[in-house]
N, C-alpha and C positions, 0 to 999 in steps of 0.2 A: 244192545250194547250200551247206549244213552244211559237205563235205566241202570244198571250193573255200572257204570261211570259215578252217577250221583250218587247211588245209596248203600254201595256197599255189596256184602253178600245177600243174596235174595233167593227164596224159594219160588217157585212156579206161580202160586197164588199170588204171588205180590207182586210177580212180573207182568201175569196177565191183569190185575186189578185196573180199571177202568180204560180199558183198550178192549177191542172187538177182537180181538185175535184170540185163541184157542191155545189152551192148554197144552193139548197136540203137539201145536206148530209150532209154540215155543221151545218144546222139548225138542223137537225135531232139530229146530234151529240151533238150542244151546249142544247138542249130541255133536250135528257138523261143526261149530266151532271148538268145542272141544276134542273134537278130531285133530282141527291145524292148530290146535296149543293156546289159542285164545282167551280159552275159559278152565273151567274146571268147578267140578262138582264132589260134596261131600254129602253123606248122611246125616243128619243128623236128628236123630228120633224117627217119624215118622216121615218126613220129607227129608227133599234135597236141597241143599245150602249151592249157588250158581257163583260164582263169583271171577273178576277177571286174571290172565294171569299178565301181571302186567310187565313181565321180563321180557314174553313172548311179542305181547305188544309193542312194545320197542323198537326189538329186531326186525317187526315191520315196519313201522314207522322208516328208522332207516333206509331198509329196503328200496321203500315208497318212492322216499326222498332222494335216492340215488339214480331211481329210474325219471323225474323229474327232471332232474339235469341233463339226465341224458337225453331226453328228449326236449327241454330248452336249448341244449349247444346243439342238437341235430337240425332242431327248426332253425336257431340263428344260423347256421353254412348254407342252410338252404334256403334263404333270406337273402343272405350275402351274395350266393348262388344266381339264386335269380333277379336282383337288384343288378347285377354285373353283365350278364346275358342283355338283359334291356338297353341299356348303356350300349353295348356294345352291336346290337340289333338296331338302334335307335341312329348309331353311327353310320351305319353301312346305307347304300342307296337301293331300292325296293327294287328286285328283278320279277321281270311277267313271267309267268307259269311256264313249264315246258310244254306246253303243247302250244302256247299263242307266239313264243319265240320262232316259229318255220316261214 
């Protein structure tokens, strides 16, 4: 994704060029994202041109960004939550167990 960010559209060889990774796994890899709309690939001559689709990108981005918040306002009540509990634990006087009360 990095590389497909910096340079543009790229074929296989130019994705794998100086990386250990496999031609294979590249394809493998641009195939699943180009499944959930990521990427997208053209012909062009004898290879494939890879390139991102960046409308799709987006839409996640957002996505991302909305489950974020939801999860910063979930942590901060649960924060609040528990900050408040304490306080109010911290208030009260310590009772002995039920079994040492007989």
């Amino acid at each position: 994704m990095s590389r497909l960010c910096a340079g543009g559209p790229m074929s296989i060889a130019r994705l794998t060029a100086g990386t250990r990774v496999t031609r294979q796994a590249v394809t493998k890899h641009l195939q699943v994202l180009a499944g959930a709309g990521l990427v997208r690939g053209r012909r062009q001559g004898r290879q494939s041109l890879w390139e991102l689709e960046t409308r799709q990108l987006e839409v996640a981005r957002r996505y991302l960004d909305l489950i974020s918040k939801r999860w910063d306002d979930t942590l901060g009540r649960l924060k609040t939550g528990l900050e408040s509990s304490k306080g109010a634990l911290a208030a009260r006087p310590l009772e002995p167990p039920l079994a040492s009360r007989k």
